[in-house]
N, C-alpha and C positions, 0 to 999 in steps of 0.2 A: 195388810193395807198399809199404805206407805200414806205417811202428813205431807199433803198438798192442802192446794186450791186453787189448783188449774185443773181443768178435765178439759177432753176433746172427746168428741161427738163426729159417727159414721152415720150416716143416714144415707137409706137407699127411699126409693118408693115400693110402698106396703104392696102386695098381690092383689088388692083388690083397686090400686091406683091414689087413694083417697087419705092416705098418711102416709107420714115419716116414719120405718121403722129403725131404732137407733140403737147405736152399741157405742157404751163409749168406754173410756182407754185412758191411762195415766200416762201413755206419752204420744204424740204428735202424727208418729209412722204407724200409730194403732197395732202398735206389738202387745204390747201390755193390756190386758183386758180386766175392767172393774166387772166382780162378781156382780151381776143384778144392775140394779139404777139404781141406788140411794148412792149420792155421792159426800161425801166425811168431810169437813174441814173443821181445822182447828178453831176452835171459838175464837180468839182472837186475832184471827184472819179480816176480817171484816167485808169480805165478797167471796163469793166461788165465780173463778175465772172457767167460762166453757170457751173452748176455742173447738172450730171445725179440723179434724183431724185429714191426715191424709186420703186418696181414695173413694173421700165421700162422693158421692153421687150429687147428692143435694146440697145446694150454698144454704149453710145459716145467714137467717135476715134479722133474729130477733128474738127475744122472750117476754113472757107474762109469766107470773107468779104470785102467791098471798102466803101467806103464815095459815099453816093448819090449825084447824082451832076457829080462825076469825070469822069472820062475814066476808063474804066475796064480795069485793066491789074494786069496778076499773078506774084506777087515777093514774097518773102519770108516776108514780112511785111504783106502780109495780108493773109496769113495762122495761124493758130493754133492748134499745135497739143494737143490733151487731157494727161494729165497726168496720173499716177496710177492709181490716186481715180477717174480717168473720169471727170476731172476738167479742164475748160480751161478758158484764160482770152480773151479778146476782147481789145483790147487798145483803148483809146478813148481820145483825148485831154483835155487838161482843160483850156485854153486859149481860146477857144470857141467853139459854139454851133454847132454838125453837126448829122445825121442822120447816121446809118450804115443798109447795107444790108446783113445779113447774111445766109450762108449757112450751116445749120451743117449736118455732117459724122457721119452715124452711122452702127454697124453692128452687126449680131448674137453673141451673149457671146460666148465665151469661143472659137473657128473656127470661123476667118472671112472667110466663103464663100459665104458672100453677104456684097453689099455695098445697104445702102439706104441714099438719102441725104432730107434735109428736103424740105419743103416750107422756105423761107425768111420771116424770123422774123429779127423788123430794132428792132436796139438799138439807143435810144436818149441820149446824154448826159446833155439834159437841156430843159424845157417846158412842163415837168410834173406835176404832181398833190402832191409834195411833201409835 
């Protein structure tokens, strides 16, 4: 595993139409393939950057996420909207170690007349194979 905290994300639409299935990648042209979904960043990173990798099918619009462990509840803190380039950050502390649950938003280029959200891929910020 290589010290990042930028990941890029392949999402097609699932076989049965109704989610994102997603592979993602430590670099851009999606050569490089992360074992699994947990994606490692260095604790004092202070975000995990997902960007939409090459090829994708599906445009990234956004995430939801919470810290494992807490209570789920929706505020404006743990959404993230994608930007232009399909780039969104995940905030993460750096004061210590916690786990996040993520959800990403994704939809057809160019018309969103479909929404698909992923599977939960956690983000670590510390206990990886740096």
């Amino acid at each position: 595993m290589s010290t990042t905290s930028i990941y890029y994300v392949q999402a097609f639409i699932s076989e049965d139409g109704l989610y994102a299935d997603c592979s993602y990648f430590y670099d851009k042209a999606a050569k490089l393939p992360v074992a699994g979904s947990t994606l490692a960043i260095p604790t004092e990173a202070g975000a995990c950057t997902i960007q939409q990798a090459d090829d994708s099918d599906l445009m990234l619009l956004g995430a939801s996420f919470k810290t494992l462990g807490h209570a789920p509840v929706m505020t404006d803190s743990n959404f993230s909207a994608a930007d232009g380039q399909s780039s969104l950050d995940v905030p993460m502390p750096t004061s210590s170690v916690v786990t996040k649950g993520v959800v990403l938003l994704f939809s057809n280029p160019g018309t969103v007349d479909g929404l698909y959200a992923s599977a939960d891929p956690e983000i670590t910020n510390g206990g990886g194979d740096f």
